[in-house]
mmCIF file as Biopython writes it, N, C-alpha, C and O atoms, coordinates in Angstrom:
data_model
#
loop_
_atom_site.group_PDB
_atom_site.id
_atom_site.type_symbol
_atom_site.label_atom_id
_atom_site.label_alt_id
_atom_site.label_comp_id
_atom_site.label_asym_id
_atom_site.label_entity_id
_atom_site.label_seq_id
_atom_site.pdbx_PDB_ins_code
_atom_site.Cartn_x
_atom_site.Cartn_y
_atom_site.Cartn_z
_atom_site.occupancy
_atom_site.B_iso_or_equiv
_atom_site.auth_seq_id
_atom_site.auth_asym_id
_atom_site.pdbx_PDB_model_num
ATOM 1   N N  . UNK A ? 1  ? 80.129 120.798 119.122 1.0 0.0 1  A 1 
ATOM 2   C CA . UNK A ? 1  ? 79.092 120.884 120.118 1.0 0.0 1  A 1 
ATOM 3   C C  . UNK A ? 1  ? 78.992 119.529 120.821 1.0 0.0 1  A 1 
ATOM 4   O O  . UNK A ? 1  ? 79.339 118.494 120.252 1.0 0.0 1  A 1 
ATOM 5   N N  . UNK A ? 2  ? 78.499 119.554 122.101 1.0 0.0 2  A 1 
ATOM 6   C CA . UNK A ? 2  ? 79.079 118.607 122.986 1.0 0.0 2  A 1 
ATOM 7   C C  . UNK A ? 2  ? 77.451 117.451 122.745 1.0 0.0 2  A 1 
ATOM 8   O O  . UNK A ? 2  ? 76.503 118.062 122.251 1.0 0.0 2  A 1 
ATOM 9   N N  . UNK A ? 3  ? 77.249 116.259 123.004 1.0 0.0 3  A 1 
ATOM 10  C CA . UNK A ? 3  ? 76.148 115.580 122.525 1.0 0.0 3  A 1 
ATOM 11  C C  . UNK A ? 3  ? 74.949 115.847 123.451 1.0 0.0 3  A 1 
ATOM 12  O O  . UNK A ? 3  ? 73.920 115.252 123.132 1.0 0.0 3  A 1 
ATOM 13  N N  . UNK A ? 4  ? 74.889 116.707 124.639 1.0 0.0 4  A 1 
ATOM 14  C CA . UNK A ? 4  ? 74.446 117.346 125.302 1.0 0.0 4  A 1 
ATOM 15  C C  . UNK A ? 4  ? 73.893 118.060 125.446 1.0 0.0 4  A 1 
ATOM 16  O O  . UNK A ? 4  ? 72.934 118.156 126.212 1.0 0.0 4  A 1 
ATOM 17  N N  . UNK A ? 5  ? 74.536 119.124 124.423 1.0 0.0 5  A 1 
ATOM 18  C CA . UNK A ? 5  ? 73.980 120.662 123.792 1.0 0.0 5  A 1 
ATOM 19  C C  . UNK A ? 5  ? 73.061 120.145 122.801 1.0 0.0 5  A 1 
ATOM 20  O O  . UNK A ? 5  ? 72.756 121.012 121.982 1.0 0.0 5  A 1 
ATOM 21  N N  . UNK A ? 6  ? 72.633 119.258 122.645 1.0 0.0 6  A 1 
ATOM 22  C CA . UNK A ? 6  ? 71.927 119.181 121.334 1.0 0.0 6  A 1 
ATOM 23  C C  . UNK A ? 6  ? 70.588 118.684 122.206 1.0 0.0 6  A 1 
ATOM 24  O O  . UNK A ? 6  ? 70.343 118.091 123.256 1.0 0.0 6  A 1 
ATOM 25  N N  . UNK A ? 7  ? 69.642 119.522 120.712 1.0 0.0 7  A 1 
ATOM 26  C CA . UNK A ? 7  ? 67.878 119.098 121.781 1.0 0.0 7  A 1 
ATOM 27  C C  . UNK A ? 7  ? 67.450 117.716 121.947 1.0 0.0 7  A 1 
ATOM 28  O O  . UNK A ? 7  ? 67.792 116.992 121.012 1.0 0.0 7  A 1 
ATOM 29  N N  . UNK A ? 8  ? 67.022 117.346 122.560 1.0 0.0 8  A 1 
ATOM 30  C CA . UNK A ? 8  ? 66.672 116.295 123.295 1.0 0.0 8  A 1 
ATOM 31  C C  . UNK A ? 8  ? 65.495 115.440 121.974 1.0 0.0 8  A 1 
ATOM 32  O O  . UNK A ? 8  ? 65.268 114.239 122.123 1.0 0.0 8  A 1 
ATOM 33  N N  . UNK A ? 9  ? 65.023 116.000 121.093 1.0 0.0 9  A 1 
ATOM 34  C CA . UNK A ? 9  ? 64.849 115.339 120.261 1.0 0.0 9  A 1 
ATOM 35  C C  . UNK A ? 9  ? 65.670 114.857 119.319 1.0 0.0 9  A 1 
ATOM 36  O O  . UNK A ? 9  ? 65.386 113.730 118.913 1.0 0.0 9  A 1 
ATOM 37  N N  . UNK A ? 10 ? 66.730 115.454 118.794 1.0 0.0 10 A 1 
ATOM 38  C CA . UNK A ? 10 ? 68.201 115.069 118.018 1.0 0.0 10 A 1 
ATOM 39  C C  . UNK A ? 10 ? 68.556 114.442 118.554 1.0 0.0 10 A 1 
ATOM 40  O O  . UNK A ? 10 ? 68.841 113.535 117.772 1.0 0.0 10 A 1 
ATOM 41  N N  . UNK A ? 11 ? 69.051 113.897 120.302 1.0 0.0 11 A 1 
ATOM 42  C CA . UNK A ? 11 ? 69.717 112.957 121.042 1.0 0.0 11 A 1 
ATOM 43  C C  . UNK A ? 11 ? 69.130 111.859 120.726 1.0 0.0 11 A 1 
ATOM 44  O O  . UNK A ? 11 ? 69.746 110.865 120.341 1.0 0.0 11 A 1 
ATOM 45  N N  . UNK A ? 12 ? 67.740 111.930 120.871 1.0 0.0 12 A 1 
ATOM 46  C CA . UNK A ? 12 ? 66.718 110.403 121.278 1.0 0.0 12 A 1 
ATOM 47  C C  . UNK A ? 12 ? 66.986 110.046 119.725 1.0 0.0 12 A 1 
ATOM 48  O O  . UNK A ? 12 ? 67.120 108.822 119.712 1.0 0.0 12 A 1 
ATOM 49  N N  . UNK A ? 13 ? 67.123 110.533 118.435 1.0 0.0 13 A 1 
ATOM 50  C CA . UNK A ? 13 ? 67.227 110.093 117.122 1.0 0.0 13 A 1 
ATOM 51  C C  . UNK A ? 13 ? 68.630 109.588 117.469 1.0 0.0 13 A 1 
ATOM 52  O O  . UNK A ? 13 ? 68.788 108.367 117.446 1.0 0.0 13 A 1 
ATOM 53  N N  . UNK A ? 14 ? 69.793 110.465 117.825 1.0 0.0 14 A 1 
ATOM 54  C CA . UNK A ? 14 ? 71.243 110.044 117.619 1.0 0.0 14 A 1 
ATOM 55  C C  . UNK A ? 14 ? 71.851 109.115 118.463 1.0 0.0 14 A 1 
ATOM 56  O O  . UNK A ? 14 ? 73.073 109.079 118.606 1.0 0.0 14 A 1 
ATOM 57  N N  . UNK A ? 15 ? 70.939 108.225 119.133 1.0 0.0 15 A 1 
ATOM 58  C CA . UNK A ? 15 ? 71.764 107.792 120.893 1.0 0.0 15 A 1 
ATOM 59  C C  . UNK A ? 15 ? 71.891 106.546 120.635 1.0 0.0 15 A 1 
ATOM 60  O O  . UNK A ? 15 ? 72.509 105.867 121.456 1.0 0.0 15 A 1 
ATOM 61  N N  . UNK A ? 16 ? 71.154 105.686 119.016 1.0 0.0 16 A 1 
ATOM 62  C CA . UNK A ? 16 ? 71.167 104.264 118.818 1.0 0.0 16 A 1 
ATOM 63  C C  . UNK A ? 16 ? 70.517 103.318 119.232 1.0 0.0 16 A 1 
ATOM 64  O O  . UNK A ? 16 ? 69.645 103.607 120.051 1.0 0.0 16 A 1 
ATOM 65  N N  . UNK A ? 17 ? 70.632 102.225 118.945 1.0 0.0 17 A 1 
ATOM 66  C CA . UNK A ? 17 ? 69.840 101.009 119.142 1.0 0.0 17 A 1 
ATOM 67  C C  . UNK A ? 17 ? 69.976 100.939 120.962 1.0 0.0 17 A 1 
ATOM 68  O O  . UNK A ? 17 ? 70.810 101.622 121.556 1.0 0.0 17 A 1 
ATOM 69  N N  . UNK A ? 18 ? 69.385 100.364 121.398 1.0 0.0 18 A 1 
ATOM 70  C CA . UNK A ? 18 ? 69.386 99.660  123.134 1.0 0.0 18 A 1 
ATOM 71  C C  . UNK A ? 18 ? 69.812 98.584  122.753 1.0 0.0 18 A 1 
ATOM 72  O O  . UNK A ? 18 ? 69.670 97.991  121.683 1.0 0.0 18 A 1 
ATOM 73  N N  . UNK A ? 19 ? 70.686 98.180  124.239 1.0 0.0 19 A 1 
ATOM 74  C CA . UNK A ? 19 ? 71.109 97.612  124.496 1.0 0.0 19 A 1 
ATOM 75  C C  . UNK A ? 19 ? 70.371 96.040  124.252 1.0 0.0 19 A 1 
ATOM 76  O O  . UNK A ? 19 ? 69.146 96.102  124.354 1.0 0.0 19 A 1 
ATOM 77  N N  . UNK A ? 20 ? 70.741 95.091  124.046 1.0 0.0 20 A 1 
ATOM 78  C CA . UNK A ? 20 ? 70.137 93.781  124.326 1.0 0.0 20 A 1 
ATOM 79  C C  . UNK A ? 20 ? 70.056 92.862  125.892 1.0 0.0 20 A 1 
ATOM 80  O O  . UNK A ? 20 ? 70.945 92.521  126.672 1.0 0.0 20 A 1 
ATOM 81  N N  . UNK A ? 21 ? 68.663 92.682  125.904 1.0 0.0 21 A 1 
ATOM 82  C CA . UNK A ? 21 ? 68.664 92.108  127.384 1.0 0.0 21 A 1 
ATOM 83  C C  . UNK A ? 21 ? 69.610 90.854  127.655 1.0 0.0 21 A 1 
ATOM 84  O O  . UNK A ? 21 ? 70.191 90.746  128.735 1.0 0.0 21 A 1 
ATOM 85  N N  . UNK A ? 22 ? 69.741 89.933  126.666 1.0 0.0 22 A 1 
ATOM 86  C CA . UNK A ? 22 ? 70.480 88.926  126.558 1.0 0.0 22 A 1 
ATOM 87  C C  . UNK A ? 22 ? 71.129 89.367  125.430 1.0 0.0 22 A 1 
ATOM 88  O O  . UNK A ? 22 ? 70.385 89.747  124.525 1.0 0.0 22 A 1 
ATOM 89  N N  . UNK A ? 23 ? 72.825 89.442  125.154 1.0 0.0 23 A 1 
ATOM 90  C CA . UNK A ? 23 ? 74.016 89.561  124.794 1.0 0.0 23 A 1 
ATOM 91  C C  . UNK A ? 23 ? 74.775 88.183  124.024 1.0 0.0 23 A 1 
ATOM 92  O O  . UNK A ? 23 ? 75.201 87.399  124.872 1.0 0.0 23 A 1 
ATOM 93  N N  . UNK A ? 24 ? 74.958 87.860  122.985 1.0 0.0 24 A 1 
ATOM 94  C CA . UNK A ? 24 ? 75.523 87.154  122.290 1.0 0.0 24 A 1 
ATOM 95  C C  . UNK A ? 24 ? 76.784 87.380  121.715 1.0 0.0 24 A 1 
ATOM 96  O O  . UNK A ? 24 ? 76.908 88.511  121.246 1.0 0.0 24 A 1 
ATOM 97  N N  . UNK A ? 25 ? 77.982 86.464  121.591 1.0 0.0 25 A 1 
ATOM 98  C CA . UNK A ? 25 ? 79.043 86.467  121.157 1.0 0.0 25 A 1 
ATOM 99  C C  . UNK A ? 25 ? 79.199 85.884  119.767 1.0 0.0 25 A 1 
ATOM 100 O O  . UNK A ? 25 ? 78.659 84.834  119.420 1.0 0.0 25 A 1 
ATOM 101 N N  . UNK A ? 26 ? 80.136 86.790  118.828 1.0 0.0 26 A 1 
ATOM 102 C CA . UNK A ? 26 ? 80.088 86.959  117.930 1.0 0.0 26 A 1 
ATOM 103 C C  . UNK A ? 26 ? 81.187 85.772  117.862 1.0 0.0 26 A 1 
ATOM 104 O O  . UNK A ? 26 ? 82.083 85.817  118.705 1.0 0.0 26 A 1 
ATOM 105 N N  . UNK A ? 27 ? 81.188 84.489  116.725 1.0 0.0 27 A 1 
ATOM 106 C CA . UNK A ? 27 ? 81.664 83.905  116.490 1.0 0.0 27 A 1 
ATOM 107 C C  . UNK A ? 27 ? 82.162 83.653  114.966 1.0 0.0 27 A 1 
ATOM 108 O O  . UNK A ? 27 ? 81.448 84.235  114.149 1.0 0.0 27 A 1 
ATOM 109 N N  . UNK A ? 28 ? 83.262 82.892  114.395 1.0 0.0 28 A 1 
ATOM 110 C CA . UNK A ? 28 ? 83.224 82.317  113.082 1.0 0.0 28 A 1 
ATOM 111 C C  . UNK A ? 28 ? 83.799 81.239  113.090 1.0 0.0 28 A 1 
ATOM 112 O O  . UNK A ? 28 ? 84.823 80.961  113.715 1.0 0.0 28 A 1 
ATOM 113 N N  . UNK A ? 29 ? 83.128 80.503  112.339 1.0 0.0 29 A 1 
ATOM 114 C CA . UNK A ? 29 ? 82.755 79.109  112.292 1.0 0.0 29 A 1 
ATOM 115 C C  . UNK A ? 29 ? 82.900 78.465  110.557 1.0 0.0 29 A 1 
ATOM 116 O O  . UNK A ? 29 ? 82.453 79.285  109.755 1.0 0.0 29 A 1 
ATOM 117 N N  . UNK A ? 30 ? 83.322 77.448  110.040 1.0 0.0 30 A 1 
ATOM 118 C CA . UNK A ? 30 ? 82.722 76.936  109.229 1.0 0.0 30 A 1 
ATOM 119 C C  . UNK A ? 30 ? 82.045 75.535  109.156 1.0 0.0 30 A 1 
ATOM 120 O O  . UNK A ? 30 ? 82.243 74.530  109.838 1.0 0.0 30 A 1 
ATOM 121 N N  . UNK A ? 31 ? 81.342 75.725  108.315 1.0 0.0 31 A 1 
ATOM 122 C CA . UNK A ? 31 ? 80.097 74.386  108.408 1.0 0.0 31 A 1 
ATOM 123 C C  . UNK A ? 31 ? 79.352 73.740  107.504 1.0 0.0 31 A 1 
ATOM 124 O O  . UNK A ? 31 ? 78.783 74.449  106.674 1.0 0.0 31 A 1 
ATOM 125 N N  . UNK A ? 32 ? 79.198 72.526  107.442 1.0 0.0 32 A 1 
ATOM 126 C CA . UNK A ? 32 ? 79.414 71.354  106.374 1.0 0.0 32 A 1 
ATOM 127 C C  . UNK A ? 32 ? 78.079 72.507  105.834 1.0 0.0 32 A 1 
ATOM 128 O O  . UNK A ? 32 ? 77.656 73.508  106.411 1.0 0.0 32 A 1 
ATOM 129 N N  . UNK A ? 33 ? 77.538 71.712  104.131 1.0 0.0 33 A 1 
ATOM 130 C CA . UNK A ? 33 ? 77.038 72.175  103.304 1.0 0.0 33 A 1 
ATOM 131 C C  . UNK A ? 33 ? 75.143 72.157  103.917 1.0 0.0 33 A 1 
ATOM 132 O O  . UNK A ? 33 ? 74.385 73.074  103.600 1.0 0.0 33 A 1 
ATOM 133 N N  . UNK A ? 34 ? 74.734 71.097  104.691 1.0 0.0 34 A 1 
ATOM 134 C CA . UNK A ? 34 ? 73.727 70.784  105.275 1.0 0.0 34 A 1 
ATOM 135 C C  . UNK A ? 34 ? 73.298 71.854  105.985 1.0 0.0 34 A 1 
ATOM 136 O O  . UNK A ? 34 ? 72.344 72.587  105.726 1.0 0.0 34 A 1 
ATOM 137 N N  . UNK A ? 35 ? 74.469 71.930  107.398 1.0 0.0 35 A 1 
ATOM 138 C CA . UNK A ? 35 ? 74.036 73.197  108.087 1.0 0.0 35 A 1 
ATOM 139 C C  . UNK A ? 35 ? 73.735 74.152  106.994 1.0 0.0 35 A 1 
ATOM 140 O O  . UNK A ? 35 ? 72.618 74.554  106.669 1.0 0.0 35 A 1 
ATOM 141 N N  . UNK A ? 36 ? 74.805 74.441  106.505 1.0 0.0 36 A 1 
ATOM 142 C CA . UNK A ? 36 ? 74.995 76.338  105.619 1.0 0.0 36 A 1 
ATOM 143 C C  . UNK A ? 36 ? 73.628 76.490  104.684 1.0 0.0 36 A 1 
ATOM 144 O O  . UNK A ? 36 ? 73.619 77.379  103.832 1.0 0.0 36 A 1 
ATOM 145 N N  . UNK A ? 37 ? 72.398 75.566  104.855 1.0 0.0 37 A 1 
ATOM 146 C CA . UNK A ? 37 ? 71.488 75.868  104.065 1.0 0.0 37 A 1 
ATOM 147 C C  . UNK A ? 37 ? 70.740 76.318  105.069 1.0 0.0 37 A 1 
ATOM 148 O O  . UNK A ? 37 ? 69.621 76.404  104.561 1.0 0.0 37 A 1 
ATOM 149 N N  . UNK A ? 38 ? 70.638 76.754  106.488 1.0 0.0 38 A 1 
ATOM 150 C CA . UNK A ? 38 ? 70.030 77.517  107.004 1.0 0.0 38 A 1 
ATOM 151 C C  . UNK A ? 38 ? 70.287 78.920  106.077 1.0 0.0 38 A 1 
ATOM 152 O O  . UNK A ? 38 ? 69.348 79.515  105.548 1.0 0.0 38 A 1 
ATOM 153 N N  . UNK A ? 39 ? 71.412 79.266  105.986 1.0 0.0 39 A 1 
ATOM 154 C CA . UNK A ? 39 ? 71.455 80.266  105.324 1.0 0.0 39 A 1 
ATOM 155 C C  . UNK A ? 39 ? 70.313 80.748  103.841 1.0 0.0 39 A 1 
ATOM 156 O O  . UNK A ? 39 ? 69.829 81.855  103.601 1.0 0.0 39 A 1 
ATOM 157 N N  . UNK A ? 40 ? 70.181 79.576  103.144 1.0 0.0 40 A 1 
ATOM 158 C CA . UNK A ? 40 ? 69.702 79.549  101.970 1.0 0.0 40 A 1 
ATOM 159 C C  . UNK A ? 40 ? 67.752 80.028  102.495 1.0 0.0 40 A 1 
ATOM 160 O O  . UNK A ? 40 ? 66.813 80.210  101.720 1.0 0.0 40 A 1 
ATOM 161 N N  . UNK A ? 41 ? 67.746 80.094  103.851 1.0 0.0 41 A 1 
ATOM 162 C CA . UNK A ? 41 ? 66.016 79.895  103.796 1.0 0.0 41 A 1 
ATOM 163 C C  . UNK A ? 41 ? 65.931 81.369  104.037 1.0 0.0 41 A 1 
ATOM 164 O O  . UNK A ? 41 ? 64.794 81.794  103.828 1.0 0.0 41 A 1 
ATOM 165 N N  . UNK A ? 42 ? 66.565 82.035  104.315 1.0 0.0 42 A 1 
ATOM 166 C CA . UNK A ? 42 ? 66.264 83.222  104.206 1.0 0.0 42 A 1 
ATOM 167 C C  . UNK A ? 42 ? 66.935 84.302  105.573 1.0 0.0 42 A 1 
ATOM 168 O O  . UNK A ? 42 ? 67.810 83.922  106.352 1.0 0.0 42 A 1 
ATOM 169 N N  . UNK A ? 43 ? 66.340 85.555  105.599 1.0 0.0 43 A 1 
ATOM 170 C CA . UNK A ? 43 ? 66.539 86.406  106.246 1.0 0.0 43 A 1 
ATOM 171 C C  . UNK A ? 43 ? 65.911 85.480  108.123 1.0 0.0 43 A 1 
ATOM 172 O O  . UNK A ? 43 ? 64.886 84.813  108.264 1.0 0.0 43 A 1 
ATOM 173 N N  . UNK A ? 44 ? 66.944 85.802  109.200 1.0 0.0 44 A 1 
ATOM 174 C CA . UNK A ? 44 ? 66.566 85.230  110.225 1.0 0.0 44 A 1 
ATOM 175 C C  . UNK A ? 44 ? 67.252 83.890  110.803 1.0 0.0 44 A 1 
ATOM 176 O O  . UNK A ? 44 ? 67.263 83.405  111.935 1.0 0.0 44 A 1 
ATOM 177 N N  . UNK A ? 45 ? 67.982 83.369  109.234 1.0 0.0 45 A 1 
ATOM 178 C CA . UNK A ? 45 ? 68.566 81.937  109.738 1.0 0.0 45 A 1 
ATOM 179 C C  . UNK A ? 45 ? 69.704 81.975  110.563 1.0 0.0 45 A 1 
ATOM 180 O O  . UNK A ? 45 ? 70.398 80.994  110.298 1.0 0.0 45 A 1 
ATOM 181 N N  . UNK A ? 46 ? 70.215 82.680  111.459 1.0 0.0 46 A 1 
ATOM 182 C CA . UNK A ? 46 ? 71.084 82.887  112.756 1.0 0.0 46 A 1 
ATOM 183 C C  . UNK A ? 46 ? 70.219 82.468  113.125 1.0 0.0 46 A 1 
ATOM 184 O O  . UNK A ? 46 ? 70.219 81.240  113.035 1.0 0.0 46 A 1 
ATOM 185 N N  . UNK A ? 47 ? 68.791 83.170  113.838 1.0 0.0 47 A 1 
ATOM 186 C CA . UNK A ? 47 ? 68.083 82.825  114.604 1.0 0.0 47 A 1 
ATOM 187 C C  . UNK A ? 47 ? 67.961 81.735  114.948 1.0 0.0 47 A 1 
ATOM 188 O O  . UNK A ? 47 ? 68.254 81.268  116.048 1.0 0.0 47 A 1 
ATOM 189 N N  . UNK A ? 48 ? 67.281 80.930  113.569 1.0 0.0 48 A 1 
ATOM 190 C CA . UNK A ? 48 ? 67.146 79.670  113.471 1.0 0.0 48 A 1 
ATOM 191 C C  . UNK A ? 48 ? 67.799 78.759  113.694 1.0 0.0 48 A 1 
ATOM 192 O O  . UNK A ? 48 ? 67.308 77.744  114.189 1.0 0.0 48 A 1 
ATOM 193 N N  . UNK A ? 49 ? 69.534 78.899  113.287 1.0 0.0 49 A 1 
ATOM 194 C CA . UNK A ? 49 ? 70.416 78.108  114.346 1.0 0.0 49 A 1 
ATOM 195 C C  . UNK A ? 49 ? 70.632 77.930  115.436 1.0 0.0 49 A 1 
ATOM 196 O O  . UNK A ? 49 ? 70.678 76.892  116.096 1.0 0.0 49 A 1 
ATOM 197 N N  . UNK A ? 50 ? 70.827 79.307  115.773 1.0 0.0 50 A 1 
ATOM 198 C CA . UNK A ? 50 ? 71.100 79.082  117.738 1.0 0.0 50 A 1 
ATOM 199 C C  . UNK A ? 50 ? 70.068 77.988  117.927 1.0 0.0 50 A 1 
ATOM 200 O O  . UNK A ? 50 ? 70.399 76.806  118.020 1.0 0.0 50 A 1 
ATOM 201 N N  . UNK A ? 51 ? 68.769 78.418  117.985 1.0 0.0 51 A 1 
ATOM 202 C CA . UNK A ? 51 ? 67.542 78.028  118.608 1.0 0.0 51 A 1 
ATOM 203 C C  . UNK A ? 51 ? 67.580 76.078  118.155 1.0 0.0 51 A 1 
ATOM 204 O O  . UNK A ? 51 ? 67.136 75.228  118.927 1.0 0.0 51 A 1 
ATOM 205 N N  . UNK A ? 52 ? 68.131 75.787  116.942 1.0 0.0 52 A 1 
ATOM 206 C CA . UNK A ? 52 ? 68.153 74.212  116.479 1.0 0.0 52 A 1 
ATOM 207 C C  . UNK A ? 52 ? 69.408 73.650  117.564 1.0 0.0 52 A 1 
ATOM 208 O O  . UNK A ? 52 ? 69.521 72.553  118.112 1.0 0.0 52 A 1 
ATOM 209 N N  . UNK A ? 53 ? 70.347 74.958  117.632 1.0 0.0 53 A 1 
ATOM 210 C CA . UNK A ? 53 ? 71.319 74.418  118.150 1.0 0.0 53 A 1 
ATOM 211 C C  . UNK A ? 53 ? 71.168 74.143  119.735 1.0 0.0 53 A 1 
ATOM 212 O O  . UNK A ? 53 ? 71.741 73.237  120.340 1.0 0.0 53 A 1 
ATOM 213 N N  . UNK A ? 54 ? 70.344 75.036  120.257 1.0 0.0 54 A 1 
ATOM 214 C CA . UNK A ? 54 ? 69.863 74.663  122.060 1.0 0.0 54 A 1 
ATOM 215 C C  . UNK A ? 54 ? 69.067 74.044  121.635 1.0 0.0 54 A 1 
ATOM 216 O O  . UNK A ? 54 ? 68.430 74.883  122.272 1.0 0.0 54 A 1 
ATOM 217 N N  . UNK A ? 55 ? 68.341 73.365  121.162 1.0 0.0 55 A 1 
ATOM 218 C CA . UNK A ? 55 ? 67.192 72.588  120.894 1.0 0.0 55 A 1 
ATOM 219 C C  . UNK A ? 55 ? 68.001 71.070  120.976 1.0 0.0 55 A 1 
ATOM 220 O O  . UNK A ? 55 ? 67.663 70.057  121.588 1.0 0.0 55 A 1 
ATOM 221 N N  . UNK A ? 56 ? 68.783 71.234  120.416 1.0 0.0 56 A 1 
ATOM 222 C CA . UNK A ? 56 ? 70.037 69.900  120.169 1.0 0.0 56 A 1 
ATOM 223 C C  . UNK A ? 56 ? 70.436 69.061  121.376 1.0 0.0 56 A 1 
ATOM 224 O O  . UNK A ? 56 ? 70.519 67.839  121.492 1.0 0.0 56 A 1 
ATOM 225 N N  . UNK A ? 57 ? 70.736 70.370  122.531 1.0 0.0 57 A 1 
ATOM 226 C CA . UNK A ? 57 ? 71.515 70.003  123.866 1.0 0.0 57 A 1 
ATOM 227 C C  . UNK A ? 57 ? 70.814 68.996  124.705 1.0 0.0 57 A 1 
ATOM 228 O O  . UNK A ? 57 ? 71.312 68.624  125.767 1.0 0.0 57 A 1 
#
């Protein structure tokens, strides 16, 4: 069945996350032991980098 045929409440569950207004590139990196304790503070510490890291510039 085509994603179409299906009711419009099944779509709005099956259609996924939206899009992001601002778009980020997925990188890999490694990084001394200092940085990598962003990691250690918890759930969010991407966040917390970018944002130290434009904060930096």
């Amino acid at each position: 069945m085509p994603f179409s045929g299906l009711p419009e409440s099944l779509q709005a569950k099956l259609h996924g996350r939206p899009k992001a207004v601002v778009s980020k590139e997925r990188i890999k990196t490694r990084l001394s032991m200092e940085v990598a304790r962003f990691r250690e503070s918890g759930e969010g510490w991407q966040t917390r980098m970018d944002t130290a890291i434009k904060d930096s510039q």
